[in-house]
Each structure stands twice: as structure tokens, then as C-alpha cells.
PyMOL Python script that loads the backbone (N, CA, C, O; Angstrom):
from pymol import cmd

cmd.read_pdbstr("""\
ATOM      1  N   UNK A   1      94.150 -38.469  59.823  1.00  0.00           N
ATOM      2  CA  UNK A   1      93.085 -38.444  58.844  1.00  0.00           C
ATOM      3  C   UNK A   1      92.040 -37.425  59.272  1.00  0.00           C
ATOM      4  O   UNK A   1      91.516 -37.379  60.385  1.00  0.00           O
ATOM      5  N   UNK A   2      91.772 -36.498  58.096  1.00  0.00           N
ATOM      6  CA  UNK A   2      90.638 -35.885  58.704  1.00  0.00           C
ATOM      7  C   UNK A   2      89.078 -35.842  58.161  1.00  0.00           C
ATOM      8  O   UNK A   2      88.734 -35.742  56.983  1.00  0.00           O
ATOM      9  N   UNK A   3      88.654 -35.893  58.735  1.00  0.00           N
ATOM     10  CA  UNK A   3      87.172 -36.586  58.772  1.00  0.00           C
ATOM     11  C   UNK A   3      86.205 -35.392  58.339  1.00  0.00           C
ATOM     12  O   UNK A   3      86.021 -34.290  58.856  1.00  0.00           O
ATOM     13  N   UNK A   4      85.553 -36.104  57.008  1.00  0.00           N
ATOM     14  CA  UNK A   4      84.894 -34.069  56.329  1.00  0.00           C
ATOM     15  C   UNK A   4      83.632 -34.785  55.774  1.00  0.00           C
ATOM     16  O   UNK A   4      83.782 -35.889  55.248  1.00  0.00           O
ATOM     17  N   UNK A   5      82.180 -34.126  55.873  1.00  0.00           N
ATOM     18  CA  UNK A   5      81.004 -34.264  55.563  1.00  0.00           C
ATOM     19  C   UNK A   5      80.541 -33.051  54.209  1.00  0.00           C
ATOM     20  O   UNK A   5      79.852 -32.039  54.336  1.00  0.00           O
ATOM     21  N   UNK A   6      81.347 -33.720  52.664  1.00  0.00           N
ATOM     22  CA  UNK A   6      81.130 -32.963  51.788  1.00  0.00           C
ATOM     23  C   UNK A   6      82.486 -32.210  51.911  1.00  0.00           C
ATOM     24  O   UNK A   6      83.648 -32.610  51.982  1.00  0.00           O
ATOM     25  N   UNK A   7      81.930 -31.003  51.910  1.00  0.00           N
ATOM     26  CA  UNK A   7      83.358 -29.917  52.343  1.00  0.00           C
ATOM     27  C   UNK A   7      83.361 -29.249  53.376  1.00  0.00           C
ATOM     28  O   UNK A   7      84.089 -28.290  53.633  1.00  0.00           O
ATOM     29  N   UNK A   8      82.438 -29.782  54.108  1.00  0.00           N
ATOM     30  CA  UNK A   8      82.312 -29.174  55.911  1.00  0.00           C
ATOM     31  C   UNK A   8      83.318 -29.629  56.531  1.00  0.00           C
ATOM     32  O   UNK A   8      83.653 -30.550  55.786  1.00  0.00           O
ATOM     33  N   UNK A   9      84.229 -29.625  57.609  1.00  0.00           N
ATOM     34  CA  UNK A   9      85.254 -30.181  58.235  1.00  0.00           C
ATOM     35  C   UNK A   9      83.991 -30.404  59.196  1.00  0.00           C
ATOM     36  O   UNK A   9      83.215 -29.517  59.552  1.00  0.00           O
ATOM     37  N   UNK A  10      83.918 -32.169  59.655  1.00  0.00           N
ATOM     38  CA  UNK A  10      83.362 -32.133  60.952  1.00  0.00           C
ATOM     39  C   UNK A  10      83.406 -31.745  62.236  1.00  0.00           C
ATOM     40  O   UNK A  10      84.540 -31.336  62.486  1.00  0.00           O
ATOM     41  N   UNK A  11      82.549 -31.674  63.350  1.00  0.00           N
ATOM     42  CA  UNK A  11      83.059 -31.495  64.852  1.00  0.00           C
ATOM     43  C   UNK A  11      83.952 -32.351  65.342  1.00  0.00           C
ATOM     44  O   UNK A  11      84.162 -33.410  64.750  1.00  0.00           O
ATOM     45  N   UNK A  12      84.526 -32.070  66.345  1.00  0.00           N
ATOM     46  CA  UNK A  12      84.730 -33.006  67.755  1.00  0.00           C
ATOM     47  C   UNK A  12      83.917 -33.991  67.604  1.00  0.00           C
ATOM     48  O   UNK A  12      84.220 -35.111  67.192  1.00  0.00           O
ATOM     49  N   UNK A  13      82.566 -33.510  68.020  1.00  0.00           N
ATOM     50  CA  UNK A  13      81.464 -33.968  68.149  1.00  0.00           C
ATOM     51  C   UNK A  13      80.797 -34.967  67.304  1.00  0.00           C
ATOM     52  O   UNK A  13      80.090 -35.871  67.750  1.00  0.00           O
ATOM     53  N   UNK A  14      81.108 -34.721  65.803  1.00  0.00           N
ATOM     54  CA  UNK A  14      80.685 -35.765  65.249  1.00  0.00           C
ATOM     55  C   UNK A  14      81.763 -36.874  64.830  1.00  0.00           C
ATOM     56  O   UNK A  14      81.546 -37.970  64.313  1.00  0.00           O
ATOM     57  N   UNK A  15      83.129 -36.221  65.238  1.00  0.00           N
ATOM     58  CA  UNK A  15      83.882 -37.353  65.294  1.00  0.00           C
ATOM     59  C   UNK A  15      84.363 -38.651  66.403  1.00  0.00           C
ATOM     60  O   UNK A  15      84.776 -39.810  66.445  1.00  0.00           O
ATOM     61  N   UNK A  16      84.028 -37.682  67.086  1.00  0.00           N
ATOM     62  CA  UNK A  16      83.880 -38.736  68.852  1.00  0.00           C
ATOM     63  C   UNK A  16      82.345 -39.670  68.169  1.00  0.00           C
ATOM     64  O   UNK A  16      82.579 -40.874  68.061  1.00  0.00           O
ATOM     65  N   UNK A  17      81.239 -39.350  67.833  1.00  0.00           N
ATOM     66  CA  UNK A  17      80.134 -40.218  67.008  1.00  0.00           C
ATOM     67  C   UNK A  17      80.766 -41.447  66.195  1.00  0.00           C
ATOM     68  O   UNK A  17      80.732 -42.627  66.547  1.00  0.00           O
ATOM     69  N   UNK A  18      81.253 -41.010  65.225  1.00  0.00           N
ATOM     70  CA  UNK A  18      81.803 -41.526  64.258  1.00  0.00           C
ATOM     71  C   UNK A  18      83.095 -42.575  65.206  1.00  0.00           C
ATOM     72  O   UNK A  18      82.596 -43.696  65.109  1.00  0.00           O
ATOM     73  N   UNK A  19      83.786 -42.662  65.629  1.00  0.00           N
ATOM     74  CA  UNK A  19      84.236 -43.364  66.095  1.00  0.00           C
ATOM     75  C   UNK A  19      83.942 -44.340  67.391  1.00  0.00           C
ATOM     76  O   UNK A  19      84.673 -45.249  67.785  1.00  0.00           O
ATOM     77  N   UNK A  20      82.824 -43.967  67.888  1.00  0.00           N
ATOM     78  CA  UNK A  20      82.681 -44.690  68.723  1.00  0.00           C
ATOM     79  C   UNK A  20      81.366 -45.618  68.153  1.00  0.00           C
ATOM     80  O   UNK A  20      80.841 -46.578  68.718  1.00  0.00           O
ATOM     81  N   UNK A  21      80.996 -44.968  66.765  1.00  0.00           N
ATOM     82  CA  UNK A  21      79.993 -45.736  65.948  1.00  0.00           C
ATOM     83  C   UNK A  21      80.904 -47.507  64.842  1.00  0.00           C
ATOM     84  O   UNK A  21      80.534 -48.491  64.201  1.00  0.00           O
ATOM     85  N   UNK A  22      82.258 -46.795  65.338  1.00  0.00           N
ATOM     86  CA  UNK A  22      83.060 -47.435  64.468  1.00  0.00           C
ATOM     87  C   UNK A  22      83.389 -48.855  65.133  1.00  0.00           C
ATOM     88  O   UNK A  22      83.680 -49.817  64.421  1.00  0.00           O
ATOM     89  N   UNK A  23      83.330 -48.946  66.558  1.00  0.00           N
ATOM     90  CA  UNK A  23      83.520 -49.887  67.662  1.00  0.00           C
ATOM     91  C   UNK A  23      82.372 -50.603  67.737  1.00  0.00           C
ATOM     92  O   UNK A  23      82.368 -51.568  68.501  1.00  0.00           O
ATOM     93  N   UNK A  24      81.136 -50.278  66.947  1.00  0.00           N
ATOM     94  CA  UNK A  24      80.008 -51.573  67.199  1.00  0.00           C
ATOM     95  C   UNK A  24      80.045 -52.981  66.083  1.00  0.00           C
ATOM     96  O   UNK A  24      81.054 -53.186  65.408  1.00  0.00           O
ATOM     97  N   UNK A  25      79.512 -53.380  66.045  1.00  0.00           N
ATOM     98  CA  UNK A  25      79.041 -54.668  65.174  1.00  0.00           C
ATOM     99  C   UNK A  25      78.332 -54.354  64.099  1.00  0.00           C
ATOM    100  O   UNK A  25      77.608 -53.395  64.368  1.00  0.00           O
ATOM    101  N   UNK A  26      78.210 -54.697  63.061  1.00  0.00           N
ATOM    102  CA  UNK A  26      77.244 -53.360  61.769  1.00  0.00           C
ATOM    103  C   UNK A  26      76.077 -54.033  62.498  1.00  0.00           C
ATOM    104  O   UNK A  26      75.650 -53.102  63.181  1.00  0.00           O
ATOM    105  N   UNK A  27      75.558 -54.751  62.675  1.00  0.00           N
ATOM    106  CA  UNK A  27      74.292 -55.181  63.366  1.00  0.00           C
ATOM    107  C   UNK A  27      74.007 -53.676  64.226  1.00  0.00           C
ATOM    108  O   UNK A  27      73.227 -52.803  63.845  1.00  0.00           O
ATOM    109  N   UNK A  28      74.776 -53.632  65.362  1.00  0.00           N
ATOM    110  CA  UNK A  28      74.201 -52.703  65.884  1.00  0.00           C
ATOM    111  C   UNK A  28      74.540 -51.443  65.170  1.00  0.00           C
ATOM    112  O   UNK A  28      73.977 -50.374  65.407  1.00  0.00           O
ATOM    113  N   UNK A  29      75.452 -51.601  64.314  1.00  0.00           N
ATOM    114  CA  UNK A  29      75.551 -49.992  63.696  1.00  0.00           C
ATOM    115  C   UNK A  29      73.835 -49.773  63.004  1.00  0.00           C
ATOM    116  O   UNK A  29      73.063 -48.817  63.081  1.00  0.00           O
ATOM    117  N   UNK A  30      73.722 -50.956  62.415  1.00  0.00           N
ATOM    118  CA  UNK A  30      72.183 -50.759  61.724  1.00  0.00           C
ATOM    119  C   UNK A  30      71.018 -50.083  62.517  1.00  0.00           C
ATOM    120  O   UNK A  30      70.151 -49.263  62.213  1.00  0.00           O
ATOM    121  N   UNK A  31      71.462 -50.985  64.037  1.00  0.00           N
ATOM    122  CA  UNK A  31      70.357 -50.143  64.964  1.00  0.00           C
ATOM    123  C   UNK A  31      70.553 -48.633  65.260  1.00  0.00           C
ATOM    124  O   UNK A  31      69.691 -47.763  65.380  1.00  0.00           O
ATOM    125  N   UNK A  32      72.273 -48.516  65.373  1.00  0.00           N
ATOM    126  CA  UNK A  32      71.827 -46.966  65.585  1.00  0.00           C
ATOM    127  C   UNK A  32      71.449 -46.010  64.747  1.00  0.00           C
ATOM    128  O   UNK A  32      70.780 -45.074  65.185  1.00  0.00           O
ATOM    129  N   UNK A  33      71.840 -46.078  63.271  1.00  0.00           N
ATOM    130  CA  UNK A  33      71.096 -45.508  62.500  1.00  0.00           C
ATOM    131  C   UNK A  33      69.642 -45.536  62.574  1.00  0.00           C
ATOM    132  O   UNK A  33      69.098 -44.432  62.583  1.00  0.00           O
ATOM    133  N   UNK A  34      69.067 -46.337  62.616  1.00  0.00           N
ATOM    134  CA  UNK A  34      67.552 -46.520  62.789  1.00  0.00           C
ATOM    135  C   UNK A  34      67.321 -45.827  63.875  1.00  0.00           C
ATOM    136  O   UNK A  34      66.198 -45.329  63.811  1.00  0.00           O
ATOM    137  N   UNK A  35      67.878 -45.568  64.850  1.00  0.00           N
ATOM    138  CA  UNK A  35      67.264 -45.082  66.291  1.00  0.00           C
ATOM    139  C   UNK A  35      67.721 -43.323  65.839  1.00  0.00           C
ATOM    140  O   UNK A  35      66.936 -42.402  66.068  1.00  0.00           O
ATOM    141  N   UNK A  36      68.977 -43.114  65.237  1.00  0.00           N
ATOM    142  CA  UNK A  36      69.212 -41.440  64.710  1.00  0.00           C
ATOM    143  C   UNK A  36      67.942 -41.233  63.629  1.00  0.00           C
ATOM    144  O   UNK A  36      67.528 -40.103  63.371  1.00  0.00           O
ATOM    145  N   UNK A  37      67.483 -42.199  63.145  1.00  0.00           N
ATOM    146  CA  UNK A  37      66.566 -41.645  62.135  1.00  0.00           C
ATOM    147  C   UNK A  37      65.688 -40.920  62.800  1.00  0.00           C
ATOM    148  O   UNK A  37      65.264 -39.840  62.387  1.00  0.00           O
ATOM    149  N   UNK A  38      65.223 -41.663  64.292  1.00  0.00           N
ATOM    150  CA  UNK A  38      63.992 -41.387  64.397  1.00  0.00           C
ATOM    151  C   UNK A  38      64.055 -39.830  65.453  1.00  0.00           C
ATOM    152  O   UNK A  38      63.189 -39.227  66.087  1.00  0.00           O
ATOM    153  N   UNK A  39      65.136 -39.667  65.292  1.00  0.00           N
ATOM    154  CA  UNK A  39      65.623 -38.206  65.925  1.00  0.00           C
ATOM    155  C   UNK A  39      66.015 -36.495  65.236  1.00  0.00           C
ATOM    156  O   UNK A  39      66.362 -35.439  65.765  1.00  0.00           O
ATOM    157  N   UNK A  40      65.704 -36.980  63.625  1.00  0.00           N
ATOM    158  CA  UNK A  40      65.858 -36.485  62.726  1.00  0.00           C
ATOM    159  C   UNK A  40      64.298 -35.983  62.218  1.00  0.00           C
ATOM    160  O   UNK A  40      63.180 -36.494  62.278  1.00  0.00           O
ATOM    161  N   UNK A  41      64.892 -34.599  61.646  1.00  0.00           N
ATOM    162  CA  UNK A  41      63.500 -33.966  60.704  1.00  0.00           C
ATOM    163  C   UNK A  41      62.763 -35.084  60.136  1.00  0.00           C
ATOM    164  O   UNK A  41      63.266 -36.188  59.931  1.00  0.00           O
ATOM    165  N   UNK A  42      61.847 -34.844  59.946  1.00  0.00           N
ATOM    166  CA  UNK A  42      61.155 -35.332  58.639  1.00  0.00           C
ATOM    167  C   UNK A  42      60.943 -35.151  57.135  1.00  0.00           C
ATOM    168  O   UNK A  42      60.224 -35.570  56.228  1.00  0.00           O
ATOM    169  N   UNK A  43      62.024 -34.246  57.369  1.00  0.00           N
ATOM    170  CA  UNK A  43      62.436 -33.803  55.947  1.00  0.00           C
ATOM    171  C   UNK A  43      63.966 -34.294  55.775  1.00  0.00           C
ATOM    172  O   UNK A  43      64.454 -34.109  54.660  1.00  0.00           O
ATOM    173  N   UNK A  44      64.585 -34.759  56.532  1.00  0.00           N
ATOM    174  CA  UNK A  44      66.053 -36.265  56.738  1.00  0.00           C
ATOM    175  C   UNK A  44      65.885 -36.340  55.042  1.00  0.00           C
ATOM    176  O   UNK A  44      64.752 -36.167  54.594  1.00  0.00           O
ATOM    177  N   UNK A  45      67.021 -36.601  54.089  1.00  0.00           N
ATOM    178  CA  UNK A  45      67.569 -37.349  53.084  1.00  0.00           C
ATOM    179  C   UNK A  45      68.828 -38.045  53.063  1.00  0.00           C
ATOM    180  O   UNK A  45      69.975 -37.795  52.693  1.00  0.00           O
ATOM    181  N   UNK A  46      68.327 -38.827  53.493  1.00  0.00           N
ATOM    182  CA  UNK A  46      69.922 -40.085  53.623  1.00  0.00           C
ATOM    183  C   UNK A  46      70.574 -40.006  51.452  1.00  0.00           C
ATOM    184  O   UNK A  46      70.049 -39.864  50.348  1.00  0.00           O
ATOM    185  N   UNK A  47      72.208 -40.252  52.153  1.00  0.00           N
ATOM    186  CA  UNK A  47      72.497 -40.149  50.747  1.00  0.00           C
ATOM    187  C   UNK A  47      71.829 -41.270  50.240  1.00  0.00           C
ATOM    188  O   UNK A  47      71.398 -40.896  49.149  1.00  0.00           O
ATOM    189  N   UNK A  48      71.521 -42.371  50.410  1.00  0.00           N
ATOM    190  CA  UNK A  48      70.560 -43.220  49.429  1.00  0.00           C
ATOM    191  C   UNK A  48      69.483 -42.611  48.598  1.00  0.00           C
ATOM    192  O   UNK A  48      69.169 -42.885  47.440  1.00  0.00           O
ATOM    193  N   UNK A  49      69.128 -41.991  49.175  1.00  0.00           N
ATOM    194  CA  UNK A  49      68.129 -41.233  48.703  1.00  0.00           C
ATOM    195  C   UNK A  49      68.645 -39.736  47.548  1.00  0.00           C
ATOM    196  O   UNK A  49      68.075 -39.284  46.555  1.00  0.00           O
ATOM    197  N   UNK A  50      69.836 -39.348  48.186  1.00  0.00           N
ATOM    198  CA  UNK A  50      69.780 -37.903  47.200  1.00  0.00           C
ATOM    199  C   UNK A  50      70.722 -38.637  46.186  1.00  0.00           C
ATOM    200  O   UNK A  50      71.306 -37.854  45.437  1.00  0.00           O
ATOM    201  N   UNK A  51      70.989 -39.903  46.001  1.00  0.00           N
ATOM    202  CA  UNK A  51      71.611 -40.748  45.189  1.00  0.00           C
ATOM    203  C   UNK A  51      70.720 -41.187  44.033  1.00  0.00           C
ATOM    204  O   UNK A  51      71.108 -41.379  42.881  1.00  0.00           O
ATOM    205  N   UNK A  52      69.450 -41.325  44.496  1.00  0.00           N
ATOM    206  CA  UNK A  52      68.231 -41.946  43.780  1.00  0.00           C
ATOM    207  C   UNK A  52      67.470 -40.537  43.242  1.00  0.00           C
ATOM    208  O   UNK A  52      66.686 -40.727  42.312  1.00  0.00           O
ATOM    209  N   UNK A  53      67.587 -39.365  43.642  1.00  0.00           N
ATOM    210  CA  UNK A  53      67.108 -38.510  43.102  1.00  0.00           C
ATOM    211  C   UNK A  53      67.974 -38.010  42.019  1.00  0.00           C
ATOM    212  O   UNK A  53      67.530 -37.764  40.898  1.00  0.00           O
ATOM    213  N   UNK A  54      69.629 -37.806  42.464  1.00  0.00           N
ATOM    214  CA  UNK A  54      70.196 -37.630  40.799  1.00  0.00           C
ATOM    215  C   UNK A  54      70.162 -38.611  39.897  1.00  0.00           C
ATOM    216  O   UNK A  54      70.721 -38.308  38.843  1.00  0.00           O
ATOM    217  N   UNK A  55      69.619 -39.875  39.950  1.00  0.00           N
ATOM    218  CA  UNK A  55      69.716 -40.791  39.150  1.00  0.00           C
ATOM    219  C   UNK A  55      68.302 -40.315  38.081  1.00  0.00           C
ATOM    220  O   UNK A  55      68.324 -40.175  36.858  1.00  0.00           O
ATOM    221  N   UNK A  56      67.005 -40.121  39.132  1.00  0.00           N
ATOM    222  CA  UNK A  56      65.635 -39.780  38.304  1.00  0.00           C
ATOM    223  C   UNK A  56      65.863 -38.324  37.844  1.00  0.00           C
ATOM    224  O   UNK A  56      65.036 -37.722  37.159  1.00  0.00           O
ATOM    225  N   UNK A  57      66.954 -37.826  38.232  1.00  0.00           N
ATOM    226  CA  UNK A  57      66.982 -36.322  37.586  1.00  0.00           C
ATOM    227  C   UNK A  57      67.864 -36.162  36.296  1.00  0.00           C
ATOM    228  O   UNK A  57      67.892 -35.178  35.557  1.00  0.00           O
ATOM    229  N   UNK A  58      68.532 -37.254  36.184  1.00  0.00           N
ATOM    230  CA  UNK A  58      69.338 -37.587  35.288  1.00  0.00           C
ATOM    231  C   UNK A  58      68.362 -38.049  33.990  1.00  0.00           C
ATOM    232  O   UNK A  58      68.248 -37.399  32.951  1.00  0.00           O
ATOM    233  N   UNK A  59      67.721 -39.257  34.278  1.00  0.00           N
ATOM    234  CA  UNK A  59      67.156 -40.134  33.878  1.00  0.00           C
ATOM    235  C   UNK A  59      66.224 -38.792  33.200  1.00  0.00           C
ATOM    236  O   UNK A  59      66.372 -38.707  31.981  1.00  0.00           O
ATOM    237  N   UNK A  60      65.690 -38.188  33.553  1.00  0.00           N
ATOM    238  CA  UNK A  60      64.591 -36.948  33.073  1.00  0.00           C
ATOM    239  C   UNK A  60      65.239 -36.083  32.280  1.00  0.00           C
ATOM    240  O   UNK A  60      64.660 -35.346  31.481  1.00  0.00           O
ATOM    241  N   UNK A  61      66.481 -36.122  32.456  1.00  0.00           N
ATOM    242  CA  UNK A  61      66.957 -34.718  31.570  1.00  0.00           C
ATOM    243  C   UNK A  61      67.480 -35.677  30.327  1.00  0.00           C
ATOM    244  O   UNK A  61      68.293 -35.214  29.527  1.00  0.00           O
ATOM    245  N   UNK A  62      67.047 -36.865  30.207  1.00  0.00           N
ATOM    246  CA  UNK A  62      68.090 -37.638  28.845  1.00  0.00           C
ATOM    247  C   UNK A  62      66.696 -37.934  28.338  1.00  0.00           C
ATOM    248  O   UNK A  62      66.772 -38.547  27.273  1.00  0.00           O
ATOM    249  N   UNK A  63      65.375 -37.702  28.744  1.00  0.00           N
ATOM    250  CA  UNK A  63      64.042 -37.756  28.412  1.00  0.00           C
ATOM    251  C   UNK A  63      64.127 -39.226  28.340  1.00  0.00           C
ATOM    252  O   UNK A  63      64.089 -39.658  27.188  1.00  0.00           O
ATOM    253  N   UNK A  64      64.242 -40.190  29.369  1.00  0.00           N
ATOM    254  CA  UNK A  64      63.651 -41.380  30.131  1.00  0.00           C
ATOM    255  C   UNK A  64      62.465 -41.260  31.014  1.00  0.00           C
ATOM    256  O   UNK A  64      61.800 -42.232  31.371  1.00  0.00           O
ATOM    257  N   UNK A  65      62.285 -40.339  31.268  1.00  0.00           N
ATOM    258  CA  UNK A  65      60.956 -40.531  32.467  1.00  0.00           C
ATOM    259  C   UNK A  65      59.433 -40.784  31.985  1.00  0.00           C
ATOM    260  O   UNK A  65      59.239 -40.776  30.769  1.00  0.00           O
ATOM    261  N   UNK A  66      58.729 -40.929  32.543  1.00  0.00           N
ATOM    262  CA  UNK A  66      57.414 -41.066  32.066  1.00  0.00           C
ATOM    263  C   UNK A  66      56.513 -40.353  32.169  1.00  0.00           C
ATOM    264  O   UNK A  66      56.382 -40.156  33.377  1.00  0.00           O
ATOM    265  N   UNK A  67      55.458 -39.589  31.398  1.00  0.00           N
ATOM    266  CA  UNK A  67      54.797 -38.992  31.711  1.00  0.00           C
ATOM    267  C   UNK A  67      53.616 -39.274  32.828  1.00  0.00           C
ATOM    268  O   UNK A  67      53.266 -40.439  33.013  1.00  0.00           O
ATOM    269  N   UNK A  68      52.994 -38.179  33.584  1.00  0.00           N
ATOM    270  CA  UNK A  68      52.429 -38.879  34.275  1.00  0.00           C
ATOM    271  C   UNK A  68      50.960 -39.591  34.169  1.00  0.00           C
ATOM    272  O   UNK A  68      50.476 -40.462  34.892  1.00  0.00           O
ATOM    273  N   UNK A  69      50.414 -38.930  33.026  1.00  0.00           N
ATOM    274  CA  UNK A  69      49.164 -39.130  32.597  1.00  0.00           C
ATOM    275  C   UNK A  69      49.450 -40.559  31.739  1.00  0.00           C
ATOM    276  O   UNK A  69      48.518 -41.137  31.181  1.00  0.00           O
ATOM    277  N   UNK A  70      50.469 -40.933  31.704  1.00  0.00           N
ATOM    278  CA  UNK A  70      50.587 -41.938  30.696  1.00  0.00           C
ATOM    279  C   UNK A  70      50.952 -43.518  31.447  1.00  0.00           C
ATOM    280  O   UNK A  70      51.324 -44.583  30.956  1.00  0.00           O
ATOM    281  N   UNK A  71      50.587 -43.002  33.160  1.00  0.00           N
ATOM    282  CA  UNK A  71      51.149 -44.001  33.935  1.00  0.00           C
ATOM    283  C   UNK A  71      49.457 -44.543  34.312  1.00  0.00           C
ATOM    284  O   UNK A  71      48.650 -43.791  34.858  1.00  0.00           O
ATOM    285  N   UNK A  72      49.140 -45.949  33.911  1.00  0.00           N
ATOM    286  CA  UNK A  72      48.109 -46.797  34.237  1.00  0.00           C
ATOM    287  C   UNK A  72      47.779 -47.157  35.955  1.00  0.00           C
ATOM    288  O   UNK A  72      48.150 -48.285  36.279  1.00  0.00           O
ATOM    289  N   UNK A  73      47.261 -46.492  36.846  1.00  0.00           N
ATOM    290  CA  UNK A  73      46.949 -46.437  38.134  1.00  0.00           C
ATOM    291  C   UNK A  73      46.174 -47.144  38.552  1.00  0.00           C
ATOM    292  O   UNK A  73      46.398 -47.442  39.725  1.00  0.00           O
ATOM    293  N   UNK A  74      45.059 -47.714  38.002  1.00  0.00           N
ATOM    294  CA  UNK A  74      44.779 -48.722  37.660  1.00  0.00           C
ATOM    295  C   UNK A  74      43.209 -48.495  39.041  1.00  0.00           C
ATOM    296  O   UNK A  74      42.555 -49.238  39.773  1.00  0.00           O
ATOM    297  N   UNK A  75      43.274 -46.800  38.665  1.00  0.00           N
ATOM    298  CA  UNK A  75      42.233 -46.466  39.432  1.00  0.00           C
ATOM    299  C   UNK A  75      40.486 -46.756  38.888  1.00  0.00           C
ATOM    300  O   UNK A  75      39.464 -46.947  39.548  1.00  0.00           O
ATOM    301  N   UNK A  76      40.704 -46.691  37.577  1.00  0.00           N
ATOM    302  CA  UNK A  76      39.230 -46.559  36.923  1.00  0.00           C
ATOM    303  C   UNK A  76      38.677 -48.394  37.582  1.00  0.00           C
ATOM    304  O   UNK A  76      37.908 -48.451  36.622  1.00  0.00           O
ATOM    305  N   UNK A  77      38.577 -48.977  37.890  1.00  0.00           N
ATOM    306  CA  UNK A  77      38.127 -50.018  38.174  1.00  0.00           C
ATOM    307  C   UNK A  77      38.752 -50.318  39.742  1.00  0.00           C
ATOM    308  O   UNK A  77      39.959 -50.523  39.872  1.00  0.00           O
ATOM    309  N   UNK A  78      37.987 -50.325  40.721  1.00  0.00           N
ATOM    310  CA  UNK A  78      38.082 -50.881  42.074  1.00  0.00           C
ATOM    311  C   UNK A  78      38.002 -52.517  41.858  1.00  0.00           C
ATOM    312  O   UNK A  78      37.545 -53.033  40.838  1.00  0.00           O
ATOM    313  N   UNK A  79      38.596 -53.347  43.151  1.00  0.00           N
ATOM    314  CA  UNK A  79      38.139 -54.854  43.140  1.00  0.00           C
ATOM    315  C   UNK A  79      36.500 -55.018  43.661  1.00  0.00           C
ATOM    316  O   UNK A  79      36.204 -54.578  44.771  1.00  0.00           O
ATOM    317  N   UNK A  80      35.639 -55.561  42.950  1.00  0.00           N
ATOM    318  CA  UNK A  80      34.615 -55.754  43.967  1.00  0.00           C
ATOM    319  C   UNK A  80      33.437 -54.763  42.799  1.00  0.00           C
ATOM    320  O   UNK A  80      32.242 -55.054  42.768  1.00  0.00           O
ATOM    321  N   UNK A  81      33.939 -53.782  42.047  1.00  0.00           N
ATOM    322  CA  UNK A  81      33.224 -53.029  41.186  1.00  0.00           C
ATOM    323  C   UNK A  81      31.914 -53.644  40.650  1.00  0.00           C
ATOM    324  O   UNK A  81      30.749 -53.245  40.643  1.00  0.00           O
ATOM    325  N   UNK A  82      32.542 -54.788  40.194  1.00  0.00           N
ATOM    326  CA  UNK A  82      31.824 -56.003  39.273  1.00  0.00           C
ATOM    327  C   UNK A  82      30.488 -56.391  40.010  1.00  0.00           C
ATOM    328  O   UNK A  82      29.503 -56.551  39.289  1.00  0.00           O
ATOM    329  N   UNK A  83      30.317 -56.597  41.672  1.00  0.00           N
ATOM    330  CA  UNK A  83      29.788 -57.208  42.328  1.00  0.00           C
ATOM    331  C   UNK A  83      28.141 -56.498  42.428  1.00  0.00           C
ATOM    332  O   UNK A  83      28.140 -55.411  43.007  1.00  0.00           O
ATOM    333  N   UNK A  84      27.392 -56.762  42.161  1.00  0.00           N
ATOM    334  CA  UNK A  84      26.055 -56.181  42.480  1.00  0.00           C
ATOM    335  C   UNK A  84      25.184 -56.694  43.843  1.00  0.00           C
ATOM    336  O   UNK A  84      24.082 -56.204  44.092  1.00  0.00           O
TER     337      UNK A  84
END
""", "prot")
cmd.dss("prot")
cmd.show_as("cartoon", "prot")
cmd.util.cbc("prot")
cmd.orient("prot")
């Protein structure tokens, strides 16, 4: 089997990862993701994410989205405004 990220053929390297990621418990698989996150840009997009962006890019081009001026922020009044 060969192991491909998109249409990149992976490394060695990320397949020795990948398999030795394959030998944990998803418990700890959960942790190591969390611990690669924090080793990653800050500009990182997990496919969850570029999953959720073709969905709102979708959603926008079928004219579902909302405008933004038309979104209630609910800034004009603070809590506490009232209080003298």
C-alpha cells in the first residue's frame, strides 16, 4: 500500500510517523496530535477546517451567507449600560 498526502507520495519519514502513530490507543493518538499542533505554524489548517471552509465557500456562492452588516452583534448596548 502506498501511503500519499493528496498527490504528494509521502516520505520514509512520514511513513515510519504514520505507522508508529498507528500502534497507539486513539487516546493517545489524540494526544499526539495535540502535542504536533503545538509544533506547527500558526497558520496550520487541519482538514477539519479546509473542510469547513469549502462548505462556507460553497454555502456563499449558492448566496446562503449573510451579510455582514445584517449580523446583530449586539454591540450597541453593553450589560450594566442601564446602571447610573
Amino acid at each position: 500500500m502506498q501511503i500519499t498526502n493528496g498527490s504528494k507520495i509521502m516520505t520514509p519519514l512520514s511513513k515510519e510517523i504514520i505507522l508508529m502513530a498507528e500502534q497507539l490507543s486513539e487516546k493517545k493518538q489524540i494526544a499526539l496530535i495535540e502535542f504536533l499542533k503545538t509544533m506547527l505554524d500558526d497558520d496550520y489548517i487541519s482538514e477539519e477546517d479546509r473542510e469547513n471552509i469549502r462548505e462556507a465557500h460553497a454555502e456563499y456562492l449558492r448566496g446562503e451567507a449573510i451579510d455582514h452588516e445584517d449580523i446583530d452583534w449586539g454591540d450597541d448596548e453593553l450589560p450594566g449600560d442601564d446602571v447610573e
